[in-house]
BAFI-619784 format. One record per residue (C-alpha): residue number from 1; residue in three letters; x, y, z. Coordinates in Angstrom, 1 decimal. Example, Ala and Ser with C-alpha at 12.3 -4.5 7.8 and 13.67 -1.06 7.14 Angstrom:
<zalos>
+-----+---------+--------+--------+--------+
| num | residuo |     xx |     yy |     zz |
+-----+---------+--------+--------+--------+
|   1 |     ala |   12.3 |   -4.5 |    7.8 |
|   2 |     ser |   13.7 |   -1.1 |    7.1 |
+-----+---------+--------+--------+--------+
</zalos>
This chain:
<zalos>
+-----+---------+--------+--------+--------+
| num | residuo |     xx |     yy |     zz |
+-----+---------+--------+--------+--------+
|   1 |     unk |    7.9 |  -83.0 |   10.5 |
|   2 |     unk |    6.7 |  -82.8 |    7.3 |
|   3 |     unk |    3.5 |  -80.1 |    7.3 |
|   4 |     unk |    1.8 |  -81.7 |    4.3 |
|   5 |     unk |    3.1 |  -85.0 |    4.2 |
|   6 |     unk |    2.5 |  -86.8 |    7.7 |
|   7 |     unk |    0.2 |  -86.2 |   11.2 |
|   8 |     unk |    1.1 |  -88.7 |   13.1 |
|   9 |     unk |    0.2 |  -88.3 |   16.4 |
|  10 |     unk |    1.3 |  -89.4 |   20.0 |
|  11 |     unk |   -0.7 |  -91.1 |   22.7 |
|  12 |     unk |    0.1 |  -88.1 |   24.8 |
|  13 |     unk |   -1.5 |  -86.0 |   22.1 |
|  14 |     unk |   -5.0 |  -87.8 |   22.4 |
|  15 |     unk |   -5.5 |  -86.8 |   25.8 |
|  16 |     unk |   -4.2 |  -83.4 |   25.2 |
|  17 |     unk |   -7.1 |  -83.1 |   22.8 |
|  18 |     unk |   -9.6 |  -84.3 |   25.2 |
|  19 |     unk |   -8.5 |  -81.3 |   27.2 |
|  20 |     unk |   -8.5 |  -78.9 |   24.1 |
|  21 |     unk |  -12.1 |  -80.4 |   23.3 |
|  22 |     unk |  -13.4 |  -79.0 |   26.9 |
|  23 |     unk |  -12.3 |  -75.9 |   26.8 |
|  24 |     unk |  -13.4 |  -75.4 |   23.0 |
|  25 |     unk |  -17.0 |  -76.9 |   24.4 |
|  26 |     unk |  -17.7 |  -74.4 |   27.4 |
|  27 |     unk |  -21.0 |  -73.0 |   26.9 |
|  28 |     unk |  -19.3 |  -69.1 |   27.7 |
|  29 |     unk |  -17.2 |  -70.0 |   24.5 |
|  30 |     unk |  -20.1 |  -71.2 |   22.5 |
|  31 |     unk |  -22.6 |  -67.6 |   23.2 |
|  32 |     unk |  -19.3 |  -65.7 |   22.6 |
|  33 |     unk |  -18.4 |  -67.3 |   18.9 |
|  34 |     unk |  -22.2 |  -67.3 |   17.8 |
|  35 |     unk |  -22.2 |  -63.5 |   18.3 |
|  36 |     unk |  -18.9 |  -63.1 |   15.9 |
|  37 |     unk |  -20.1 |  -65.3 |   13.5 |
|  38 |     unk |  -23.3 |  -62.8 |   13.3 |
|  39 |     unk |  -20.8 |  -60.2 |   13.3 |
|  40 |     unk |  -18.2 |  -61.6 |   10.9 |
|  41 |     unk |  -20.8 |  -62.9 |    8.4 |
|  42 |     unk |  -22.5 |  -59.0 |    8.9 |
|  43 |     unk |  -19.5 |  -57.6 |    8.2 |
|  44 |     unk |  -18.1 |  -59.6 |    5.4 |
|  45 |     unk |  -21.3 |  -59.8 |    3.6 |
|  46 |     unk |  -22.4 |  -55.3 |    3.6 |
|  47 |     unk |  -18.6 |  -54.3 |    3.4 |
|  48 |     unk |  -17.4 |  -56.8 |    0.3 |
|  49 |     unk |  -20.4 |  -57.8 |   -1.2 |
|  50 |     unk |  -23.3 |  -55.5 |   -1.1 |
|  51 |     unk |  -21.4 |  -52.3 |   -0.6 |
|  52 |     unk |  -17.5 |  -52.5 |   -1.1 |
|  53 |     unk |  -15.6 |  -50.4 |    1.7 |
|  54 |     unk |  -12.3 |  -51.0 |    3.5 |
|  55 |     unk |  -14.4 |  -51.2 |    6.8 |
|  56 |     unk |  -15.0 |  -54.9 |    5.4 |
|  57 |     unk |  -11.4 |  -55.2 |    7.2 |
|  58 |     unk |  -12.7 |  -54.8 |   10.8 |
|  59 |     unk |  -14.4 |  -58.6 |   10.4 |
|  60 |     unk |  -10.4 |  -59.5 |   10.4 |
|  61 |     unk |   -9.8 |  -58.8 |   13.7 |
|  62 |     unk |  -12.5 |  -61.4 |   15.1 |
|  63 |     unk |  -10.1 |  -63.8 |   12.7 |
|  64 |     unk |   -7.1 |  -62.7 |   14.7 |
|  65 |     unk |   -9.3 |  -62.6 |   17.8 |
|  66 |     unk |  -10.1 |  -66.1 |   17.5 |
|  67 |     unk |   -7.1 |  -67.3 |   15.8 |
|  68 |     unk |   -4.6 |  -66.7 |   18.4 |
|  69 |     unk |   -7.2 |  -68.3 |   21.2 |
|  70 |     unk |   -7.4 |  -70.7 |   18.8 |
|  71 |     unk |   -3.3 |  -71.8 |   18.5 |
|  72 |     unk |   -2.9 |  -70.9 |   22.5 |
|  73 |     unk |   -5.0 |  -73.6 |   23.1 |
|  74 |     unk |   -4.5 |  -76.4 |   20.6 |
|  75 |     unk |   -2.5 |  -79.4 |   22.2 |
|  76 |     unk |   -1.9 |  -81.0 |   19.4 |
|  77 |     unk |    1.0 |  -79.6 |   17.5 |
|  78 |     unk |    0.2 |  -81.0 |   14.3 |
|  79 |     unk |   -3.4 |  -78.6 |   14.4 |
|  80 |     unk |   -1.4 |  -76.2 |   16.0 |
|  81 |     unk |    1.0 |  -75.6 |   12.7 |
|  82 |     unk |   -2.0 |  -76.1 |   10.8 |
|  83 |     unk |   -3.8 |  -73.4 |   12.3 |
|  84 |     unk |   -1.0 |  -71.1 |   12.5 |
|  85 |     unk |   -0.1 |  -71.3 |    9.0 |
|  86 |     unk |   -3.9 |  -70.9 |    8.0 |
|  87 |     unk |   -3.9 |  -67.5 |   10.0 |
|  88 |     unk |   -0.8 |  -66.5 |    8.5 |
|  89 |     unk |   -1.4 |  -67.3 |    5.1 |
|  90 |     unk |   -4.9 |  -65.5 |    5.3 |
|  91 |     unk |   -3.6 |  -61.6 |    6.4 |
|  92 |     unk |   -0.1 |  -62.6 |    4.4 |
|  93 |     unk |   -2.3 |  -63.5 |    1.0 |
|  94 |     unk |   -6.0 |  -61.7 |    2.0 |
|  95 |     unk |   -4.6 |  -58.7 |    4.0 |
|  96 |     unk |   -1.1 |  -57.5 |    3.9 |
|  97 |     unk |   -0.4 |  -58.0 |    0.0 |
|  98 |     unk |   -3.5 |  -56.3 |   -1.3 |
|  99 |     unk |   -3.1 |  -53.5 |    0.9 |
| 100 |     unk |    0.4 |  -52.7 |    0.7 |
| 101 |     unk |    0.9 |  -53.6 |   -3.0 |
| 102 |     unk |   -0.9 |  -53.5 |   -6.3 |
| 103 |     unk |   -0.6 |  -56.8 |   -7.6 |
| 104 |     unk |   -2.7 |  -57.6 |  -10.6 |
| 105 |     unk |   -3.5 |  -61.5 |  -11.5 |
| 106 |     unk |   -4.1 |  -62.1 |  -15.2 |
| 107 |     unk |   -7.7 |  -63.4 |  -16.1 |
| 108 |     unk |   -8.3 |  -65.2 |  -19.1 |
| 109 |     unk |   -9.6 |  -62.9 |  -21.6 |
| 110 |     unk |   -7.4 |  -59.8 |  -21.1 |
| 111 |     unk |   -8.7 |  -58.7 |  -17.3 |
| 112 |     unk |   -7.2 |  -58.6 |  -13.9 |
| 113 |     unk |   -8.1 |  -59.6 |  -10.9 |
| 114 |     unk |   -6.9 |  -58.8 |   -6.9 |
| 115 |     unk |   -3.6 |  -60.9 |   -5.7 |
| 116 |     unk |   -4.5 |  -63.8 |   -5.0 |
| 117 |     unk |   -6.7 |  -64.5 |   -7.2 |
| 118 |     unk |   -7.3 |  -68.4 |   -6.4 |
| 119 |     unk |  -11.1 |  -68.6 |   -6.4 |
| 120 |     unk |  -11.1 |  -66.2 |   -9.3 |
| 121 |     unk |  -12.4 |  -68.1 |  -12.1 |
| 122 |     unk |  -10.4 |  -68.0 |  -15.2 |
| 123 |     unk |   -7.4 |  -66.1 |  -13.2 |
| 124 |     unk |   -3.3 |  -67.8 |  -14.0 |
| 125 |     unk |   -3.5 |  -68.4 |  -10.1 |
| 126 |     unk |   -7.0 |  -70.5 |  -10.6 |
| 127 |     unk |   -5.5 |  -72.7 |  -13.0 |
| 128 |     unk |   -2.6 |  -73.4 |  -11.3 |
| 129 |     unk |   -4.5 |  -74.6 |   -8.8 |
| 130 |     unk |   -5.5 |  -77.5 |  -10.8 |
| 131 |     unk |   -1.9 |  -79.0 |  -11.0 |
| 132 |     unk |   -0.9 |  -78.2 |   -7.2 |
| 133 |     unk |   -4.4 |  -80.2 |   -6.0 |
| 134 |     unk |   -3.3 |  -83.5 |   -8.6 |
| 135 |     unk |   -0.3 |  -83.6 |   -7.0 |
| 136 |     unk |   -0.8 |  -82.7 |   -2.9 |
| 137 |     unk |   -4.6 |  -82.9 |   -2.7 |
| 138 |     unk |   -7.5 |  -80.2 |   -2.1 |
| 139 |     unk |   -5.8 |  -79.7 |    1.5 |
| 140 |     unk |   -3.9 |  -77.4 |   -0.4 |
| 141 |     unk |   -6.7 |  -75.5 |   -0.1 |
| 142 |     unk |   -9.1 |  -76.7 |    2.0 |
| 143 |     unk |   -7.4 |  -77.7 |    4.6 |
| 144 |     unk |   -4.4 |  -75.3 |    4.9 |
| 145 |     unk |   -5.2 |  -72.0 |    3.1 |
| 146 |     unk |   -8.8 |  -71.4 |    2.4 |
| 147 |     unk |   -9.9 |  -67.2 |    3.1 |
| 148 |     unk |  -13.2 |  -68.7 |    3.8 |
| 149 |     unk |  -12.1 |  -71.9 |    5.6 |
| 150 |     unk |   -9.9 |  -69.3 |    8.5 |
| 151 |     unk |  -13.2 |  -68.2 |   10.1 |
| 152 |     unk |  -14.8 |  -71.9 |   10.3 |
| 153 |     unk |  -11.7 |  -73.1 |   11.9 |
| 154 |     unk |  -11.5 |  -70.1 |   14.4 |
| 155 |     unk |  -14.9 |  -68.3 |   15.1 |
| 156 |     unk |  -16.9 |  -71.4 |   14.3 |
| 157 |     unk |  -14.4 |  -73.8 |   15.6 |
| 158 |     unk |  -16.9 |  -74.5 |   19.2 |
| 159 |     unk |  -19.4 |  -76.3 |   17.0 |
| 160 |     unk |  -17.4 |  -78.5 |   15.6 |
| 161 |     unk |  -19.3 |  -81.2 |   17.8 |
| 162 |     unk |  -22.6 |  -80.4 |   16.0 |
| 163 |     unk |  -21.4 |  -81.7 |   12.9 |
| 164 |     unk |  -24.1 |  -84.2 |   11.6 |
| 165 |     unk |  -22.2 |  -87.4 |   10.7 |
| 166 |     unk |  -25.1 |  -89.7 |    9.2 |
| 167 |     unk |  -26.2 |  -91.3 |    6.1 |
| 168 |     unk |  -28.6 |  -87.9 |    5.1 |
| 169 |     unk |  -25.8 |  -85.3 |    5.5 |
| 170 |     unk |  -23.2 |  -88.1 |    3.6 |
| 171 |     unk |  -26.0 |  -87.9 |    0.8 |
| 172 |     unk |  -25.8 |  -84.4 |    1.2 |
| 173 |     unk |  -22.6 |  -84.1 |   -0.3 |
| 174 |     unk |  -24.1 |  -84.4 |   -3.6 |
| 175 |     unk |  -25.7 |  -80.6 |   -3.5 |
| 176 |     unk |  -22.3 |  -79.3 |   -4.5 |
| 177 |     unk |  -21.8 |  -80.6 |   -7.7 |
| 178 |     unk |  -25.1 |  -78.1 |   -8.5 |
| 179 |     unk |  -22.7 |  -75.5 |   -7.7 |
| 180 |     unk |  -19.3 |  -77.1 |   -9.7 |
| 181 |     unk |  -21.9 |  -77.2 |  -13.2 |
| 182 |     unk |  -22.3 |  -73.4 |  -12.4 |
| 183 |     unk |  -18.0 |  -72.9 |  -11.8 |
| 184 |     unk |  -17.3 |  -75.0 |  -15.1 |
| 185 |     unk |  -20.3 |  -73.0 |  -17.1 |
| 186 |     unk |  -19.0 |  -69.7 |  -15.9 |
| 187 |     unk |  -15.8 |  -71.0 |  -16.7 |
| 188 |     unk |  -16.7 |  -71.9 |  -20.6 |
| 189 |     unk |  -18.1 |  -68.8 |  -21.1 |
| 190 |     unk |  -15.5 |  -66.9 |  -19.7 |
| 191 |     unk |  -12.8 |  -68.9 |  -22.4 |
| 192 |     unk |  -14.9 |  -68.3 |  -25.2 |
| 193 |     unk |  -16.9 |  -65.2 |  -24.6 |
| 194 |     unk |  -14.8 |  -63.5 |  -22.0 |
| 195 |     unk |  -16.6 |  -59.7 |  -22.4 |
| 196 |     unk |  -20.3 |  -61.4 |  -21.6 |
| 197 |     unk |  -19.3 |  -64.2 |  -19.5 |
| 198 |     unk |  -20.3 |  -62.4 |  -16.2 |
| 199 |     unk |  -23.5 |  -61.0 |  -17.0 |
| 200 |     unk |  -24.5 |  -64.5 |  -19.0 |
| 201 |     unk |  -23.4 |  -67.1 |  -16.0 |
| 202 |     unk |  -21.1 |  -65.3 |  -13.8 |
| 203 |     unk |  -23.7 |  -63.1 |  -11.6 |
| 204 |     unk |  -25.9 |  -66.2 |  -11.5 |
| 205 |     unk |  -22.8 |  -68.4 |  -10.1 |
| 206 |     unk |  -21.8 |  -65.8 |   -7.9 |
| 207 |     unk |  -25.1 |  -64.9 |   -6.2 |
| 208 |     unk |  -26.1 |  -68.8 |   -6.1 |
| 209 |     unk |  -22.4 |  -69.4 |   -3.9 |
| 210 |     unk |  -22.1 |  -66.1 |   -1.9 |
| 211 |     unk |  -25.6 |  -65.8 |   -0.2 |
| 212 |     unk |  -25.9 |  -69.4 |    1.2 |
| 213 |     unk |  -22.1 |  -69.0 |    1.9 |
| 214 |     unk |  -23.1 |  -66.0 |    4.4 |
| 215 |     unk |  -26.2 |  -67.8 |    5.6 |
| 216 |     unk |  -23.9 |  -70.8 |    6.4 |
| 217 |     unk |  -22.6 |  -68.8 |    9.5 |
| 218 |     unk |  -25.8 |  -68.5 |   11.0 |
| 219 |     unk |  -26.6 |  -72.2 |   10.8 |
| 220 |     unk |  -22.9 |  -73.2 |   12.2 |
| 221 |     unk |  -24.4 |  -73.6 |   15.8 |
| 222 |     unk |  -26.6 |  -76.2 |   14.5 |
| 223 |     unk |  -24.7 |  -78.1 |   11.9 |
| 224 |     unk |  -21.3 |  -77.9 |   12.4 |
| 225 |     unk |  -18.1 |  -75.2 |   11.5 |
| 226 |     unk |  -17.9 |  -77.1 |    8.0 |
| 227 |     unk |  -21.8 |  -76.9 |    7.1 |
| 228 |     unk |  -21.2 |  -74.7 |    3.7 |
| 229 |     unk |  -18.2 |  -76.6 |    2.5 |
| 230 |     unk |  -19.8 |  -80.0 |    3.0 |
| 231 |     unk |  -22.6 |  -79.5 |    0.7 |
| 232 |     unk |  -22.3 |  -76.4 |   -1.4 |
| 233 |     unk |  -19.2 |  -75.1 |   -1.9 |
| 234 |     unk |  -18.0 |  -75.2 |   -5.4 |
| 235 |     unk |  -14.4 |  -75.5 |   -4.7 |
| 236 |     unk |  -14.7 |  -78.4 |   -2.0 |
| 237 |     unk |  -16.2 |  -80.3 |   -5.5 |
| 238 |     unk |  -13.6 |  -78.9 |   -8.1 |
| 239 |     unk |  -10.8 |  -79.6 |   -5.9 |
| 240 |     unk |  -12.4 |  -82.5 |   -4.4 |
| 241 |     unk |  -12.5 |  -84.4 |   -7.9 |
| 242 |     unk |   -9.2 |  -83.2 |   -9.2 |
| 243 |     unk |   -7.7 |  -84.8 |   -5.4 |
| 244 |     unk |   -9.5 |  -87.8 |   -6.1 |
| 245 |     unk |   -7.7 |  -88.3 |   -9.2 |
| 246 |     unk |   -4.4 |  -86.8 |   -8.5 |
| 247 |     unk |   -1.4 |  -88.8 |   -5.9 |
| 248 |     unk |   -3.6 |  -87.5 |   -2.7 |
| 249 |     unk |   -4.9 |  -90.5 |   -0.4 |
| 250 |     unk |   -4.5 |  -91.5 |    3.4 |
| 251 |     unk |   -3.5 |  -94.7 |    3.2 |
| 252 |     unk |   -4.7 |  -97.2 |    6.4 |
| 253 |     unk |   -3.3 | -100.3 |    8.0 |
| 254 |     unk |   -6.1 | -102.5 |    7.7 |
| 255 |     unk |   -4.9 | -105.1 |    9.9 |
| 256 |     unk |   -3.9 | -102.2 |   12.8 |
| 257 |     unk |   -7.8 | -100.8 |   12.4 |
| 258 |     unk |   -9.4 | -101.6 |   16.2 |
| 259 |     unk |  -12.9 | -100.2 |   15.0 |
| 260 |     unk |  -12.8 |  -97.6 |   17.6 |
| 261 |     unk |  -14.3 |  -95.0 |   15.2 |
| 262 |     unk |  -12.0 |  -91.9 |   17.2 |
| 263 |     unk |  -11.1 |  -90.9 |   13.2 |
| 264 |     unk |  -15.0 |  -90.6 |   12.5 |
| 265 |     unk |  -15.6 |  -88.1 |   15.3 |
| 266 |     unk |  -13.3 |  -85.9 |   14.4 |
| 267 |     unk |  -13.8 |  -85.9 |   11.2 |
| 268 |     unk |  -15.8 |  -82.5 |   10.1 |
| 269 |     unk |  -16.9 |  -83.6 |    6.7 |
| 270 |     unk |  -18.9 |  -86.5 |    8.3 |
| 271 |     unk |  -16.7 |  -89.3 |    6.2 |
| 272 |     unk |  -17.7 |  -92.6 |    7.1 |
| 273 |     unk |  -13.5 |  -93.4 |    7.2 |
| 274 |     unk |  -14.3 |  -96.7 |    9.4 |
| 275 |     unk |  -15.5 |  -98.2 |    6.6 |
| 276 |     unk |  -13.9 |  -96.7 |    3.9 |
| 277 |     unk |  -11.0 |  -98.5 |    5.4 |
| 278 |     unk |  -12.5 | -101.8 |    5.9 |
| 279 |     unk |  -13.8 | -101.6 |    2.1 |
| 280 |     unk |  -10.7 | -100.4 |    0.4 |
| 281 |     unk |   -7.8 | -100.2 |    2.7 |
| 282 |     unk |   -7.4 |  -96.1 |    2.1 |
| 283 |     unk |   -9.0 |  -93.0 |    2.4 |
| 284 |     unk |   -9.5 |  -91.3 |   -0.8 |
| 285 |     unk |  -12.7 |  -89.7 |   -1.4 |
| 286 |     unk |  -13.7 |  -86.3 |   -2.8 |
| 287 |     unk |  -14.8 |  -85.1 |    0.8 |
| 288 |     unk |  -11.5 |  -85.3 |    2.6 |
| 289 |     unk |  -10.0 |  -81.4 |    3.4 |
| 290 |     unk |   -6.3 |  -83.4 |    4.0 |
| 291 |     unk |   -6.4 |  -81.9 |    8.0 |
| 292 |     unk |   -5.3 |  -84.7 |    9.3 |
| 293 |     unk |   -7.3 |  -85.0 |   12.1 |
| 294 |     unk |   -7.8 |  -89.0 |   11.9 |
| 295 |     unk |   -4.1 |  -89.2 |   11.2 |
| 296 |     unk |   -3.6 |  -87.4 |   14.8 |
| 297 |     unk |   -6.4 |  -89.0 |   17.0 |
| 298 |     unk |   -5.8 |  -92.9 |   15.6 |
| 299 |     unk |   -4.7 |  -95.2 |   18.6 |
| 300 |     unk |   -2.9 |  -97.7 |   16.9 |
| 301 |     unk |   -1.1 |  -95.2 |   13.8 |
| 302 |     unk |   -3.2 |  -96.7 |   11.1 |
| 303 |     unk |   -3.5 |  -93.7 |    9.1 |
| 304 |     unk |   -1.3 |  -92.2 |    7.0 |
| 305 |     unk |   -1.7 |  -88.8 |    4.6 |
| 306 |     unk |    0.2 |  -89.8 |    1.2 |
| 307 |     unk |    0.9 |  -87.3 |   -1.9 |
| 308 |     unk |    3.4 |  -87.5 |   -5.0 |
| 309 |     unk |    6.1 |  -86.9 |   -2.7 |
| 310 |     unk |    5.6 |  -90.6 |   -1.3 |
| 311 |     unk |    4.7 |  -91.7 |   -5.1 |
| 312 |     unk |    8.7 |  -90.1 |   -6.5 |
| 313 |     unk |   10.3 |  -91.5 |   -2.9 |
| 314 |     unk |    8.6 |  -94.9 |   -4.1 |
| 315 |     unk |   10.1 |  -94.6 |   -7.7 |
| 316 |     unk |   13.3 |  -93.8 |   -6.3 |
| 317 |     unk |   13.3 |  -96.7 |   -4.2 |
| 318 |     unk |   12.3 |  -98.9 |   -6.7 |
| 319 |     unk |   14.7 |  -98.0 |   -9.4 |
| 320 |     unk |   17.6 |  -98.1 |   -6.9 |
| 321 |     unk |   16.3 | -102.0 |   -6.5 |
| 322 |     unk |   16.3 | -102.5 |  -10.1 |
| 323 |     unk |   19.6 | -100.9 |  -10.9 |
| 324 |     unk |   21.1 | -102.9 |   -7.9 |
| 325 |     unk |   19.5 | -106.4 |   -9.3 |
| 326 |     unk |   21.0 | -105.3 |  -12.7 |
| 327 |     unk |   24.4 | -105.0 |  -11.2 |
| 328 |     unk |   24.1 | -108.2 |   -9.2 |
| 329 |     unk |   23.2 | -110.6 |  -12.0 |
| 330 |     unk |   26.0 | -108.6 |  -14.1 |
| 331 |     unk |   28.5 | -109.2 |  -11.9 |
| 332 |     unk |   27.1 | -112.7 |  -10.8 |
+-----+---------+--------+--------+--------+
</zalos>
């Protein structure tokens, strides 16, 4: 199995999530995840943002807590690599490294920032970014390696069923874009006018995405695990735009398509997929966090995640075909 390149999904795997979906649902559950969410979001928001201390730490074992209930009791195995790696990659990239080593990222304008530096605007890591997203999508990301995405996918995972999926919360989507103009400002300034680019933009752009971020957690039990990156996160836009233009897509089988809408439910950033595939035979939207949810839930196996990989496999393929024409009417 390829982790980034295809979910597909067995039968056997559909009713396994129906199981999964029970247990995740049970009200005990649901009390016991809205008081770590207070906690976490408590925690995160004192320790690392309002008064920086190590104790910020102690929110990472709700993360663990949560994680490894999380992975114990996914059936499908596609979600449950995805999970896993997400956990790992968060105390490997968010915990272990910037503990035990010193590792300095170089910022543009002479600074450093803290390993890993991915959502550190201006950092070498940050702009990397950009060319990993063209080529494999925002799942990159998003949907596999997100700090802030580790706690909605393990604390808040419970309220995934009261995600809105309407046309207000699909017009919502549009909110974040307020908070990409603040990224790219910060961003400019930061190029040109590195020494004042923080107390010019930077502050501003900070405070606009970090309180609402925190407040996010408390509104989880009424709109969803996914609320915050739906509609305001600045990063869900950035890489959401550089995805859309990049090799990133699920492609669908039109023809395959029953209607049954299973891809729409569990679909946490509310994307109307059913018809997106009707109108244009793929997936490919700014919205979509590549988990391949749809891919694993779709009855018939109309869905399927593509990236450059598919795009060089497809060059290959056709080259072979031309070089084998070539030889054919040579020798013919």
């Amino acid at each position: 199995m390829e982790p980034l390149a295809t979910a597909q999904g067995s039968s056997a795997c559909t009713a396994c999530n129906s199981r999964s979906s029970t247990i995740f649902d049970s009200k005990t559950v649901k009390i016991i995840a809205g008081i770590s969410l207070v906690l976490f979001a408590g925690i995160e928001l004192y320790f690392f943002k309002l008064h920086y201390s190590v104790a910020g730490y102690a929110g990472y074992a709700l993360l663990l807590i949560f994680g490894i209930w999380r992975i114990v009791n996914e059936r499908n195995a596609y979600q449950k690599f995805r999970i896993s790696f997400i956990l790992g990659s968060f105390f490997l990239l968010w915990g272990v490294i910037p503990l035990a080593f010193d590792v300095k990222i170089p910022i543009v304008g002479g600074t450093w920032g803290n390993f890993p530096a991915i959502h550190t605007i201006g950092s070498l890591v940050f702009f990397a970014y950009f060319g990993v997203v063209l080529l494999f999508g925002k799942r990159v990301d998003c949907g596999w390696c997100c700090p802030c995405v580790t706690a909605r996918e393990t604390i808040a995972y419970p309220f995934r069923d009261k995600t809105p999926r309407n046309k207000i919360w699909w017009r919502l989507r549009h909110l974040k874009w307020v908070s990409v103009a603040l990224l790219l400002t910060f961003l400019g300034f930061t190029i040109f006018d590195a020494a004042t680019a923080y107390d010019r933009i930077g502050k501003y752009y900070y405070d606009y995405v970090t309180y609402p971020y925190y407040a996010s957690f408390l509104l989880i039990p009424l709109t969803g695990n996914r609320n915050f990156c739906r509609i305001l996160c600045p990063f869900a836009g950035l890489w959401g735009l550089l995805s859309y233009l990049g090799f990133y897509r699920i492609k669908a089988d039109k023809g395959a398509c029953i209607d049954c809408k299973k891809c729409e439910k569990v679909c946490d950033m509310g994307i109307p997929i059913t018809r997106l595939i009707k109108e244009k035979g793929q997936i490919r939207t700014v919205e979509c966090i590549g988990c391949g949810r749809c891919v694993n839930v779709c009855p018939k196996k109309a869905l399927e995640i593509h990236d450059v990989r598919n795009f060089v496999r497809n060059f290959r393929a056709r080259r072979r075909e031309l070089v084998k024409a070539k030889i054919t009417d040579t020798i013919g």
